[in-house]
N, C-alpha and C positions, 0 to 999 in steps of 0.2 A: 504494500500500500504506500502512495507517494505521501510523503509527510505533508502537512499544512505550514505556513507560515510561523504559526502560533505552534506549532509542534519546534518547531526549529529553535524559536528565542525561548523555548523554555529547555532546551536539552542539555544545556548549560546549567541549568540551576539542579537538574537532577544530577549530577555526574556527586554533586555534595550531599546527596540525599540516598542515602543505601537503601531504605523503602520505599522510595521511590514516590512519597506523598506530596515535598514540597511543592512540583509545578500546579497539582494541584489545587492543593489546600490556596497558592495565589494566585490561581484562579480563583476561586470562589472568593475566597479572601476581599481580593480586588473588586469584584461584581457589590458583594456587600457592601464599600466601602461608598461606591456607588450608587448605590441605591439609595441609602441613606442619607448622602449629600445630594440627590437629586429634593428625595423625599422634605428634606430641610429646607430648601432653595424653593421650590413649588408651593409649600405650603398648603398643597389639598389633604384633610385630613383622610379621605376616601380613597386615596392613591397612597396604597399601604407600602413601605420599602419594600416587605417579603412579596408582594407580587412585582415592584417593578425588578427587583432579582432574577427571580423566575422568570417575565419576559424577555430579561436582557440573555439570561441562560439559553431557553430556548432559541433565541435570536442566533447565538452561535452553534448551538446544535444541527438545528435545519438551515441553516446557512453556508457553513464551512464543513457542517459533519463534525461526526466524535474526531475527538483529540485524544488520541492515544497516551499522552505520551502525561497525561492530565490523570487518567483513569483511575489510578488508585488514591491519590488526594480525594476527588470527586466525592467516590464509594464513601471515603472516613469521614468527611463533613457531612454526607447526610446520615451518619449515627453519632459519636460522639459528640458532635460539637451539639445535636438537638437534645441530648438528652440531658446535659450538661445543661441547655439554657431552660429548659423544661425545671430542673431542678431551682435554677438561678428568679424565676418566676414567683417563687414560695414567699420573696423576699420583698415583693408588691402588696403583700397581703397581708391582713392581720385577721383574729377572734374575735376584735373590735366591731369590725367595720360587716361580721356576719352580725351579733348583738344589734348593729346600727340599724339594719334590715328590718328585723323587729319577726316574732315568729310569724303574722300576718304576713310579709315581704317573701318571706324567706319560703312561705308553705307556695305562693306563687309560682316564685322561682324554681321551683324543686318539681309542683305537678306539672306544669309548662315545659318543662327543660326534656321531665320523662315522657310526659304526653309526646312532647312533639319526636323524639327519637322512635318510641315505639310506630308511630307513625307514617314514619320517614320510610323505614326500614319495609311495614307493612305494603305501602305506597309502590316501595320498589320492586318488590314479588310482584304485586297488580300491573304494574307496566315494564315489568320483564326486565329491568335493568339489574346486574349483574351484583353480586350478594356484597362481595368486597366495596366498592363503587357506592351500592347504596349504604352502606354504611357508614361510610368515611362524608357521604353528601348529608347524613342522620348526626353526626358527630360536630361537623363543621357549622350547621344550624339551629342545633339545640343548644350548644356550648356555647363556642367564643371564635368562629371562623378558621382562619387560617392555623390558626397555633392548635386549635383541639384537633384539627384534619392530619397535621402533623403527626401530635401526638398518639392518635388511635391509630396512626399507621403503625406505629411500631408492636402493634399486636394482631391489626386488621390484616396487615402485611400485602397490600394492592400495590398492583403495578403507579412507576411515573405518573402513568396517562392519568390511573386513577387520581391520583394524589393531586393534579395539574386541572383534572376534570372539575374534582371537586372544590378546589379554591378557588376557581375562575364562578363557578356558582354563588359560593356563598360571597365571595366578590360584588357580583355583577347585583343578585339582590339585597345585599345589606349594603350597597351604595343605594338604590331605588329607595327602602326604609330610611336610610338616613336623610333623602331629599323629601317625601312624602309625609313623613309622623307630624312633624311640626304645623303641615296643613291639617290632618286629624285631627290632631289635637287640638286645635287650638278650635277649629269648627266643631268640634264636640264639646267644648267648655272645661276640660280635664283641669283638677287642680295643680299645682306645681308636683308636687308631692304621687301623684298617681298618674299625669305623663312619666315625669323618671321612672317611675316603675316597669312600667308598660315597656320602656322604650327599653333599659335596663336589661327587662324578662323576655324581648324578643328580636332585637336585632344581633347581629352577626359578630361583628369585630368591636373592643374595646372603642378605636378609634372612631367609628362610624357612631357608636352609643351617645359618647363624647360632642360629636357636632352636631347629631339629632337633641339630645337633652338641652345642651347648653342656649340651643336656636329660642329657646322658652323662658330663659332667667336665669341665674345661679341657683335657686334652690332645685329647680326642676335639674338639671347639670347635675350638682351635688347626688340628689336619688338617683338618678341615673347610673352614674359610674357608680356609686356603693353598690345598689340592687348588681349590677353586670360582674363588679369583680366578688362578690358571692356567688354568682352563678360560675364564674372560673374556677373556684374551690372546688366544685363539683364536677371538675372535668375528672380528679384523683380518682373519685370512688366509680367512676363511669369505665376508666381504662382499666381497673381491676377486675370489674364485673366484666369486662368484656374479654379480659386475660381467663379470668376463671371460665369462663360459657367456653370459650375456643381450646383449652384444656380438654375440657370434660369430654365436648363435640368429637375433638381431634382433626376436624376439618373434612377435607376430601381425602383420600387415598396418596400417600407421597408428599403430603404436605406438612404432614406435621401438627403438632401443638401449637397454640400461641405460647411465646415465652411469657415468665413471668416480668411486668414492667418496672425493675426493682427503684430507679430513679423514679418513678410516682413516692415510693414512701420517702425519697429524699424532699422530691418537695412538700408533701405533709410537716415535713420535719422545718424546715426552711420556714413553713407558715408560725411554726410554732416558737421557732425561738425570733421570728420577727414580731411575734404578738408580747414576748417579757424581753426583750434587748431594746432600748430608745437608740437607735440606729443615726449617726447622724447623716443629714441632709445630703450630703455629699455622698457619703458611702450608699445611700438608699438609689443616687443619681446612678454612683458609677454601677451599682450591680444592675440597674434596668436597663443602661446603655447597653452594658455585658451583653446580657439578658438578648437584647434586639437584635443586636450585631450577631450573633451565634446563630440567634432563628433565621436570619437574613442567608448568613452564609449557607444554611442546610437549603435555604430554599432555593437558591445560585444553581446549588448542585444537583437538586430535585430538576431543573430546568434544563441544565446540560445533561441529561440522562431522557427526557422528554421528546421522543418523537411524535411531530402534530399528526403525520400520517395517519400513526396509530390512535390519536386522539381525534382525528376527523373520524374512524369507522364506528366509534362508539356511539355516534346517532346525537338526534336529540332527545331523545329517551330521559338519559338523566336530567339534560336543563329542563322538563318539564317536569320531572321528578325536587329539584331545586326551588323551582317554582311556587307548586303545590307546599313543600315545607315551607318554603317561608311567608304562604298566607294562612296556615296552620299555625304556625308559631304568631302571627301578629294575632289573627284574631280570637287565640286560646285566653292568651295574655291581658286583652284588653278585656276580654268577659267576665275573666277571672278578679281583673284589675274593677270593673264597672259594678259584680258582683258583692263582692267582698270588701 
């Protein structure tokens, strides 16, 4: 196979690298470094870095083709470095800020979260799309988007495509929710206090919560992101349930078990000693920048691993499947929210 350009200036950096990871590891490296300074410079809270990673990734993938010479860097940034920031995530969170939720809040977020998984999942057997796929599209919408997609892969264990499939969804409508709620809401008369909820208990990505909530006031902002990063606490017990079922199941024939996901109990742990340590300001900063840059990078390498090919055969099956979840999660949420 004739080398690429990019095969060439990096051949040099491997001759120092006995594992051959570094050209790698800067590749992704650099893509994330990117993304982030794009993400900064742009200022749309909707234009997540882990996805413009991922486009920049695949951009080179179906562009120039794989890069050999990258390959095994690649491979180790999309595990270590995600499980590590998965872990690094614990350090966002407190005990607090579930209390803050209130058991009202919090019983929302929990039957909404499960509601809309079971759902998802069901949804997908009904229009045929693919067990892995629709799980990871169940994950990414009842949770927290791109990062619970992430994370459940490491037990879901679906192809790129899957993974690419499914964040391009919860992308595409938890941007729609985040333009849309604030017309709801505000045409429905919702308090401060039960927009954030709503908006908290049913949109996709933290970031997307963040500029939906905030559109209404600071207190409705404030509910918002408390209610959403409670519902991220529950990605932990959601990846173990879904470890143990894949266990038990044993999957299809050849495939194996799901492993157990032992960095989940790291970030339990992570939540816990951020809810007794007063963390200062800075160190809080630099571990979510950590935190970012890490997920960025896995998602660089989720994208150079991404062929669209293989992502055009998979139909529009799941983006209707995408869909259907996320008018299931708005409107469980708000009943729930209107109810209650």
């Amino acid at each position: 196979m004739t080398d690429t350009p990019l095969d060439s200036a990096l051949r040099g950096l491997a001759r120092i690298d006995r594992a051959g990871l570094l050209p790698g590891l800067a590749l992704t490296g650099g893509l994330a470094l990117v993304a982030l300074g794009l993400h900064r410079a742009l200022g749309i809270p909707a234009l997540s870095p882990l996805v413009l990673a991922m486009v920049m990734g695949m951009a080179i993938r179906n562009g120039i083709g794989p890069v050999p010479l990258a390959a095994p860097g690649i491979a180790f940034s999309l595990k270590r470095p995600l499980r590590l920031a998965i872990v690094l995530l614990g350090f966002q969170l407190t005990l607090g800020q579930l209390a803050a939720v209130g058991p009202l809040g919090l019983g929302i977020v929990a039957v909404t979260l499960c509601s809309t998984f079971v759902f998802t999942k069901a949804m997908a057997r009904l229009l045929g799309v693919e067990r892995r796929l629709g799980e990871l599209i169940a994950a990414g919408t009842s949770v927290c988007g791109a990062s619970a997609v992430l994370a459940c892969n490491t037990v879901t264990r679906g192809s790129d495509e899957d993974v690419a499939y499914a964040i391009a969804c919860v992308t595409v409508f938890g941007s729609a929710a985040m333009l849309t709620f604030p017309l709801i809401g505000t045409a429905l008369h919702l308090t401060p206090q039960a927009y954030g909820l709503w908006a908290g208990a049913s949109i996709h990505e933290v970031a997307q919560v963040v500029g939906a909530s905030f559109a209404l006031g600071d207190a409705a902002g404030q509910a918002g992101t408390v209610a959403k990063l409670s519902r991220v606490i529950l990605l932990a017990p959601l990846i173990l349930t879904l470890a143990r079922v894949g266990r038990w199941r044993g999957h299809a024939p050849g495939d194996g078990a799901a492993p157990m996901p032992w960095f989940v109990v790291g970030f339990l742990a992570m939540v816990g000693v951020n809810s007794v340590l007063d963390l200062p300001e800075a160190a809080q900063h630099g571990l979510a920048l950590t935190a970012s840059f890490l997920l960025t990078v896995a998602l660089a390498a989720m994208g150079l691993e991404t062929d669209i090919r293989k992502l055009r055969r998979k139909g529009l099956r799941p983006l209707l499947l995408g869909a259907a979840a996320s008018v299931f999660v708005a409107g469980l949420a708000l009943a729930l929210v209107a109810l209650l």
